[in-house]
C-alpha positions in Angstrom: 0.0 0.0 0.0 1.4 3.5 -0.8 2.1 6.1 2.0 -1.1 8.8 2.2 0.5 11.8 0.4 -1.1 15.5 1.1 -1.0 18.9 -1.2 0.8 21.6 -0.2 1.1 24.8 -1.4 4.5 27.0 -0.9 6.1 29.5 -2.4 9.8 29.3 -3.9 12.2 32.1 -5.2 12.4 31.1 -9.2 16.1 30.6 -9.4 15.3 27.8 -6.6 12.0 26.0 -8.6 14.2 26.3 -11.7 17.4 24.4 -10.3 15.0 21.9 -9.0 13.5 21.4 -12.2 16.8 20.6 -13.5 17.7 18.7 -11.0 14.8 16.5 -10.9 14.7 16.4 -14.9 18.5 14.5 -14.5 17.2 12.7 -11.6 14.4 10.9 -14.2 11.9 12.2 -11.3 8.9 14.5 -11.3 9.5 17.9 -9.7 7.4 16.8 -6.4 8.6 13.4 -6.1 12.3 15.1 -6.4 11.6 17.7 -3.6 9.9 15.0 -1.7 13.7 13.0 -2.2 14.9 15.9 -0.7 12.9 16.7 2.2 13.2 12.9 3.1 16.7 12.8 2.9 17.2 15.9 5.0 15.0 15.1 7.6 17.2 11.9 8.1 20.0 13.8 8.3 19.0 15.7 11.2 17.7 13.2 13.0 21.0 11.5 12.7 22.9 14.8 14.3 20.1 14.8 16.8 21.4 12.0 18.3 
């Protein structure tokens, strides 16, 4: 079964939403499932110096 997933809406400076659009593009992902990647990874991150 997939995880439940939830709109959002933010706001991004351009220069940001356009590097992640490349990013994602070479990454073979969609530009939400890319900034998901991201969110995921960084929240592991920082669970891992909370320790």
């Amino acid at each position: 079964m997939k995880p439940l997933k939830e709109k959002v809406s933010i706001t991004l400076d351009e220069d940001i939403v356009q590097k992640i659009r490349e990013l994602a593009e070479n990454d073979e992902r969609s530009f939400s499932q890319y900034i998901n990647m991201v969110l995921k990874n960084h929240i592991k991150r920082q669970e891992i110096s909370d320790q």
